[in-house]
N, CA and C atoms as an extended XYZ file, in Angstrom:
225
Properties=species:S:1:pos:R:3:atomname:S:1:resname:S:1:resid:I:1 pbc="F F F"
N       -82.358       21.975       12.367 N   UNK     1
C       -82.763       20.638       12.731 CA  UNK     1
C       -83.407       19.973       11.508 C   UNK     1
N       -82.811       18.724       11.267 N   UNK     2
C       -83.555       18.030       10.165 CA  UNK     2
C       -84.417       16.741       10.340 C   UNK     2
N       -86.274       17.475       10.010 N   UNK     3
C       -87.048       16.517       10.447 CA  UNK     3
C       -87.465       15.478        8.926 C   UNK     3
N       -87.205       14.134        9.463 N   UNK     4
C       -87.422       13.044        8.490 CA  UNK     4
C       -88.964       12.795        8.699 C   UNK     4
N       -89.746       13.048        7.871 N   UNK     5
C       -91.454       12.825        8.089 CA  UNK     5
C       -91.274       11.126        7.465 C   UNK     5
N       -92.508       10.729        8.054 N   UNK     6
C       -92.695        9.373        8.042 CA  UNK     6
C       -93.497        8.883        6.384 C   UNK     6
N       -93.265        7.976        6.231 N   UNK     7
C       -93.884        7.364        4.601 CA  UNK     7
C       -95.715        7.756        4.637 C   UNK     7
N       -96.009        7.540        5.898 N   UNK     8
C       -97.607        7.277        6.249 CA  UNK     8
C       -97.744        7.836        7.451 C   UNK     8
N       -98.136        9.094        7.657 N   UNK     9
C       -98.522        9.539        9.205 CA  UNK     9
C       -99.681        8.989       10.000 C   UNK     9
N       -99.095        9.455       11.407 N   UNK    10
C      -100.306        8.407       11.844 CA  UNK    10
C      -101.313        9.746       12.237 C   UNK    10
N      -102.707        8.832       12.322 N   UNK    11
C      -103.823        9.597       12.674 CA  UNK    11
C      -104.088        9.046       14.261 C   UNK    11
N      -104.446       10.220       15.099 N   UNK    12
C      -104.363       10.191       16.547 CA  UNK    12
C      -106.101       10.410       16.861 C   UNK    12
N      -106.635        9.224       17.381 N   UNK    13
C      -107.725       10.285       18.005 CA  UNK    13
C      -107.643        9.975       19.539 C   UNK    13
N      -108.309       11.086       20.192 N   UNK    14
C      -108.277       10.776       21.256 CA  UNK    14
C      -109.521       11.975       22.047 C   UNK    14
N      -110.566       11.666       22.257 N   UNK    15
C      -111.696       12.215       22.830 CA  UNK    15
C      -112.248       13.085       21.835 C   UNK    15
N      -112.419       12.357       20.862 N   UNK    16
C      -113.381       13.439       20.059 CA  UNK    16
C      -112.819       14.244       19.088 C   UNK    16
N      -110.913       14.772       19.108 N   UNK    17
C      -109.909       15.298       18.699 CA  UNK    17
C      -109.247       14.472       17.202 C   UNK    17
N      -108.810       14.868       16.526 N   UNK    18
C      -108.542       13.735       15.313 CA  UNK    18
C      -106.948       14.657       15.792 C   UNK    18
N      -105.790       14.158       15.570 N   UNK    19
C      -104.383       14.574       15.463 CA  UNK    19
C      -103.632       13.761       14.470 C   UNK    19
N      -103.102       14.757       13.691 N   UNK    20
C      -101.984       13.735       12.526 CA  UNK    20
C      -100.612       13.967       12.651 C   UNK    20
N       -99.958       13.159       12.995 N   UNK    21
C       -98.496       13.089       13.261 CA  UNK    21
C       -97.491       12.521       12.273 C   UNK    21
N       -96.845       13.044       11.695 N   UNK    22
C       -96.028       12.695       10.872 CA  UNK    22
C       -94.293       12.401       10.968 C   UNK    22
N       -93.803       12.652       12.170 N   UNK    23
C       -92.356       13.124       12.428 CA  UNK    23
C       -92.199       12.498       13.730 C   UNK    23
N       -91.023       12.198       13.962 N   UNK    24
C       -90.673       11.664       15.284 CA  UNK    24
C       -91.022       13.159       16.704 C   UNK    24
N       -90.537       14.295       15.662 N   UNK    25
C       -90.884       15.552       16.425 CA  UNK    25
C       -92.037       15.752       16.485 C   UNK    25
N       -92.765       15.437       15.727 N   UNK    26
C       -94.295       15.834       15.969 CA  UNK    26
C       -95.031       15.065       17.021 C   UNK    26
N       -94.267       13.871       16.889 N   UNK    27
C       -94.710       13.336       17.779 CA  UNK    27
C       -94.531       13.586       19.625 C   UNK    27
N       -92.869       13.999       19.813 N   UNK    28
C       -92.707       14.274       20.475 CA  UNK    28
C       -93.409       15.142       21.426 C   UNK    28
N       -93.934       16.533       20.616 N   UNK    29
C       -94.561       17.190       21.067 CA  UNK    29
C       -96.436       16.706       21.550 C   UNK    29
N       -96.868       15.755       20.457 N   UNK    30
C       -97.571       15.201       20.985 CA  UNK    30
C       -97.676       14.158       22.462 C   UNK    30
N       -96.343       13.622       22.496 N   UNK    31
C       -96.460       13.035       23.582 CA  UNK    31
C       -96.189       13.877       24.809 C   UNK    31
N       -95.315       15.018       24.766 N   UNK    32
C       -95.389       16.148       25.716 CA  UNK    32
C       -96.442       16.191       26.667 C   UNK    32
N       -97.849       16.401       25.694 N   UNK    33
C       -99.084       16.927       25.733 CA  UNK    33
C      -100.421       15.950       26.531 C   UNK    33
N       -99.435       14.031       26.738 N   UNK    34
C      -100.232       13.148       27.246 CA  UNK    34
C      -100.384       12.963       28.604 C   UNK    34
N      -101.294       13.108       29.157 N   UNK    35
C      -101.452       13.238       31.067 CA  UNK    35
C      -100.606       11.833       31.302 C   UNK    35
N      -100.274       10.608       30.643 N   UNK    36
C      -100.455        8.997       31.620 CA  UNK    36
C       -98.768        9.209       31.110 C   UNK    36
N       -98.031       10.108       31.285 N   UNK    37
C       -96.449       10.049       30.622 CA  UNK    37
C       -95.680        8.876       31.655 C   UNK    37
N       -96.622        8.125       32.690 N   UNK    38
C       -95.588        7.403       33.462 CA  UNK    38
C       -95.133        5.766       32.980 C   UNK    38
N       -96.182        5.904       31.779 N   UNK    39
C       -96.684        4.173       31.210 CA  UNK    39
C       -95.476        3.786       30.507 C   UNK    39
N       -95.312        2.473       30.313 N   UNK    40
C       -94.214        2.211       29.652 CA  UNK    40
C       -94.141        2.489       28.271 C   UNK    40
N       -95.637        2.003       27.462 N   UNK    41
C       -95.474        2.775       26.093 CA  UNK    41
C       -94.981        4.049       26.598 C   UNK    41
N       -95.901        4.766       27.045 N   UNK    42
C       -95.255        6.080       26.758 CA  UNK    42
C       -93.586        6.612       26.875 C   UNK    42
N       -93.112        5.993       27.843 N   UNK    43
C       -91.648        5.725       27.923 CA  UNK    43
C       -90.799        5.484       26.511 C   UNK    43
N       -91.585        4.746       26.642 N   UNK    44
C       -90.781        3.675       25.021 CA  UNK    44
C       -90.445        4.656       23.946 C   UNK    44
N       -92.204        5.110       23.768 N   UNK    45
C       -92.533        6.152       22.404 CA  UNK    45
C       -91.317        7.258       22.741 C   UNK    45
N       -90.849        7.850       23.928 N   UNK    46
C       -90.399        8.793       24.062 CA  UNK    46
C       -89.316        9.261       24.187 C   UNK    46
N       -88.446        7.214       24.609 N   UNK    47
C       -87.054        7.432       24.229 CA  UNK    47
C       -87.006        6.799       22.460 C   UNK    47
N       -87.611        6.820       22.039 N   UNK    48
C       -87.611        5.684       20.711 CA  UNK    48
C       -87.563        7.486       19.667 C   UNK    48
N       -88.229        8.772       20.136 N   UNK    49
C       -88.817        9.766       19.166 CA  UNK    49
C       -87.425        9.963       19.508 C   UNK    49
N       -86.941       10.432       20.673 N   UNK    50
C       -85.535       10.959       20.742 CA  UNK    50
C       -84.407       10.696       20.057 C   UNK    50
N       -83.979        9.048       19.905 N   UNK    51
C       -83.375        8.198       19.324 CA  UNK    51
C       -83.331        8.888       17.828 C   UNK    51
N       -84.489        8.590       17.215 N   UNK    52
C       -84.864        9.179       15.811 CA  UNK    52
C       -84.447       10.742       15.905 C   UNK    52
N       -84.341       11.272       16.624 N   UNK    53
C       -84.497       12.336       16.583 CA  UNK    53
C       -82.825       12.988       16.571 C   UNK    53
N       -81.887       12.204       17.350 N   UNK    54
C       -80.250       12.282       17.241 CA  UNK    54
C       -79.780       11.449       15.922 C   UNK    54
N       -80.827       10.774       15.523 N   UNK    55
C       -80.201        9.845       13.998 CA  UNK    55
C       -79.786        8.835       14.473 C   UNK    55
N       -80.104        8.158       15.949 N   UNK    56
C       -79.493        6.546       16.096 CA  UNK    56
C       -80.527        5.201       15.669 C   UNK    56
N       -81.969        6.045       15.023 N   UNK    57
C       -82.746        4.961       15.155 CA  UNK    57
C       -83.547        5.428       13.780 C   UNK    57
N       -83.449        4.662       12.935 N   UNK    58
C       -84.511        5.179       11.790 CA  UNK    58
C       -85.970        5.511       11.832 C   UNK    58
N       -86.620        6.670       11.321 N   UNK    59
C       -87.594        7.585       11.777 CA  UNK    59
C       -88.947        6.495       11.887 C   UNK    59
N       -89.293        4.903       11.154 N   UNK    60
C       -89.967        4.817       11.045 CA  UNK    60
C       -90.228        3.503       12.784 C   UNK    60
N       -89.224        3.290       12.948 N   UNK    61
C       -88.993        2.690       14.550 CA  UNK    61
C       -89.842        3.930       15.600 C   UNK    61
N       -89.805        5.394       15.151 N   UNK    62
C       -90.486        5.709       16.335 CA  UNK    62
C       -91.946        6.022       15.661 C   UNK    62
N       -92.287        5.913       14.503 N   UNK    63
C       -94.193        5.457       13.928 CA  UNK    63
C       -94.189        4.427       14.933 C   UNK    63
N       -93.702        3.447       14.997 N   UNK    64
C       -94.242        2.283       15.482 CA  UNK    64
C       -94.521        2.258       16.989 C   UNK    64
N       -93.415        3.287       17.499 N   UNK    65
C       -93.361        2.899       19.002 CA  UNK    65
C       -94.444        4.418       19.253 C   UNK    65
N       -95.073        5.161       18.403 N   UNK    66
C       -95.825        6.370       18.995 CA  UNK    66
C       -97.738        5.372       18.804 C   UNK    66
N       -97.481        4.501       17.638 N   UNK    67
C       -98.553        3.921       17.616 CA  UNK    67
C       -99.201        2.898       18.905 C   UNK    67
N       -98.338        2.673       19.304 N   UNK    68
C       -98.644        1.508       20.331 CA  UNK    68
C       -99.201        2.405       21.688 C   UNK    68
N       -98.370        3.996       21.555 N   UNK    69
C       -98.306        4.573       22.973 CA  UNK    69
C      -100.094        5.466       22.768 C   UNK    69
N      -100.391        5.376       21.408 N   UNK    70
C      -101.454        5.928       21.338 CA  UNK    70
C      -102.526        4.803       21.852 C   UNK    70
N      -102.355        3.522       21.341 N   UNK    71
C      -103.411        2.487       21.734 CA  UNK    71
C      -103.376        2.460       22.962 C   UNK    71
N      -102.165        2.678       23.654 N   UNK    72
C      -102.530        2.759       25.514 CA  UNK    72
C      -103.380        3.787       26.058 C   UNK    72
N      -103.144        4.851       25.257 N   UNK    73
C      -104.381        6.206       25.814 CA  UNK    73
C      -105.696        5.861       25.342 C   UNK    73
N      -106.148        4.982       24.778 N   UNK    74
C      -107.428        4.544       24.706 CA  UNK    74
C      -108.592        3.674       25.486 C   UNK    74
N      -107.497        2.886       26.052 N   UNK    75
C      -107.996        1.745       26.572 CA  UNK    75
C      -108.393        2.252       27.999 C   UNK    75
């Protein structure tokens, strides 16, 4: 499997936890790991890592869509 890491990984926090994600896969597995998987970010982030992840979507389309799904677990 060939993972394309991102220009700028993102930094995750979430309760105290710092997480750095760099890969559409890394992310994946991070989003695995999120209790609210029913939200639409999270949806998004999760067909968007996949996408990247078969080569239909360039790796840095799913930075963007894992960033947004992180700002929803905050709020």
């Amino acid at each position: 499997m060939l993972v394309t890491r991102w220009k700028q990984p993102l930094v995750l926090e979430n309760q105290g936890l710092r997480i750095t994600v760099g890969s559409a896969e890394e992310a994946m597995n991070w989003l695995i790991h999120e209790p609210n998987q029913r939200s639409d970010r999270w949806k998004h982030a999760w067909h968007t890592c996949r996408a990247v992840h078969e080569g239909r979507l360039p790796p840095e389309e799913a930075r963007s869509a894992v960033r947004l799904a992180a700002e929803g677990t905050r709020q």
